[in-house]
N, C-alpha and C positions, 0 to 999 in steps of 0.2 A: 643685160644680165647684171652687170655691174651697181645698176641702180637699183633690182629688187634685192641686192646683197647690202646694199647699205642701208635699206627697208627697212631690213630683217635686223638689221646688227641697232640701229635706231628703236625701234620697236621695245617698250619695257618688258622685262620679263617678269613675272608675277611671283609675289613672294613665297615662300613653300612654310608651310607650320605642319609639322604632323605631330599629335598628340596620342595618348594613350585614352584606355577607359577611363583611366584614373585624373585625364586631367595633364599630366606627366608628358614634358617635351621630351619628344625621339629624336627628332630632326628638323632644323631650322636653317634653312638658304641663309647668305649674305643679305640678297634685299629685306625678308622677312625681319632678321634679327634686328638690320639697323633702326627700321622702321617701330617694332614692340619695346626695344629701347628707350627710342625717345617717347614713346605713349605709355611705357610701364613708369617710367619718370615722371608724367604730367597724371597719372591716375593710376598709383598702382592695383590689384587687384585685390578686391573685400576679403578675401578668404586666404588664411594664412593657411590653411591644409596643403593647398595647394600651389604649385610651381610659379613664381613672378611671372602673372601673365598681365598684362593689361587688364583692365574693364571690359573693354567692348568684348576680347577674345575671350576670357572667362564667362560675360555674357553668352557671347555667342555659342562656347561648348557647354553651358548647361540648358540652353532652350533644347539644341540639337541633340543631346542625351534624350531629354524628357521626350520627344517626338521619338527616338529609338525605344527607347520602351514602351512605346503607347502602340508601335506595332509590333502585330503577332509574328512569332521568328521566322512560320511561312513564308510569309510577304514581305521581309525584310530585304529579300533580295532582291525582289523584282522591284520595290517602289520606291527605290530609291532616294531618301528623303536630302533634302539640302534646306539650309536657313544660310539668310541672306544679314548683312549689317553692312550700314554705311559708314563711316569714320571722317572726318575732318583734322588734316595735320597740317601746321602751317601755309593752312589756304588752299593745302590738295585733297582730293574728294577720293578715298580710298573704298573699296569694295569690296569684303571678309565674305567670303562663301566658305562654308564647311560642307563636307562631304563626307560618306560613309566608307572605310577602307575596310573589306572585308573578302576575304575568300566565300567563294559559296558554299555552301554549306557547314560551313563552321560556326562554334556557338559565340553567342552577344561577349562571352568573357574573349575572345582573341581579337576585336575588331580596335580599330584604329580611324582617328580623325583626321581626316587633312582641311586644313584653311588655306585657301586660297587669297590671298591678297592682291589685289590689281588696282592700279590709279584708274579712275572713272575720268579725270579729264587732265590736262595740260595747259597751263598756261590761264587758267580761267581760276579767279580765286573768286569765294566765294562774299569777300565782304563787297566787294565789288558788285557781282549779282544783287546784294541786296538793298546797295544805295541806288542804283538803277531802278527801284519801282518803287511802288509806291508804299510802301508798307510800313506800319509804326513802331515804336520801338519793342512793344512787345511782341507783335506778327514777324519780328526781325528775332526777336531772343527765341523766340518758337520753331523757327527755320531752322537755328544753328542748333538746337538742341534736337529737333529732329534728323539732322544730317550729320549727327555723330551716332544714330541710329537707335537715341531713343523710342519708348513706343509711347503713345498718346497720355499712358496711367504716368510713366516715367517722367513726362514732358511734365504733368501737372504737380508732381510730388517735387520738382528742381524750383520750379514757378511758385510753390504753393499757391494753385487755383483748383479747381475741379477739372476733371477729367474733359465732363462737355465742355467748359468755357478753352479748351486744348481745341477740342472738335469744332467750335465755332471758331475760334481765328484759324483755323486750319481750311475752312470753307469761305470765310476773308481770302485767304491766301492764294487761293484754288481761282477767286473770280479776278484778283487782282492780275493772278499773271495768265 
């Protein structure tokens, strides 16, 4: 017993963000903040309307807005929508899920977002993964800008390249590993 209690106390806990409609921090865990800290420091957020959030978490609540209002308010409760983003900080592979926080039956103005933050891996950094195979220095700069969870148009507009020449080292990358 004694060992699934040191499991348990070892085990990360996952960082808590809950946001508003607007964008607007309600509530931020200890893990959460230390973490949007140091990545509002290395990229603060495009949009000065809104709350110091990072990049990718500013990303990631305006894709997840737009997905909320592309459904109808019937269906908002049952289908529950989530977007996903990956982030790389100091060589840890971090994992942003946003989630819809809503009573049922209540309208799109009371709801609330929560991000979920969790470490995808331990002890595994990823420049390491990428000297390990075979991959050139661009199929390497394509990796790391996809695993801070750019998307393909993203990857090619950091690159200035075209969107396919993203999707061909991406299918490079697919056969290499």
């Amino acid at each position: 017993e004694e060992e699934l209690h040191q499991l348990v106390r070892r085990r990360a806990q996952p960082g808590i963000l809950i946001l508003n409609q607007d964008g607007h921090i309600l509530y931020v865990n200890q893990d959460a903040k230390s973490l949007l800290e140091a990545l509002t420091a290395k990229s603060p957020s495009p949009s000065p309307n809104h709350s110091p959030l990072p990049q990718i978490v500013y990303q990631l609540y305006t894709q997840f807005k737009e997905n909320i209002n592309s459904i109808s308010p019937d269906l908002l409760g049952s289908s529950m929508p989530t977007v996903n983003r990956v982030c790389i900080h100091e060589g840890v592979v971090f994992l942003f899920r946003a989630l819809l926080l809503q009573k049922q039956g209540t309208s799109r103005d009371s709801m609330h977002i929560m991000v979920l933050i969790e470490k995808v891996s331990q002890g595994v950094r990823i420049d390491q993964f990428v000297q390990s195979t075979n991959l050139t220095e661009r199929e390497q700069a394509v990796v790391r800008l996809l695993l801070e969870g750019k998307t393909n148009k993203e990857v090619a507009s950091c690159m200035n390249i075209g969107e396919y020449t993203v999707k061909d080292h991406v299918k490079r990358i697919m056969k290499k590993l």
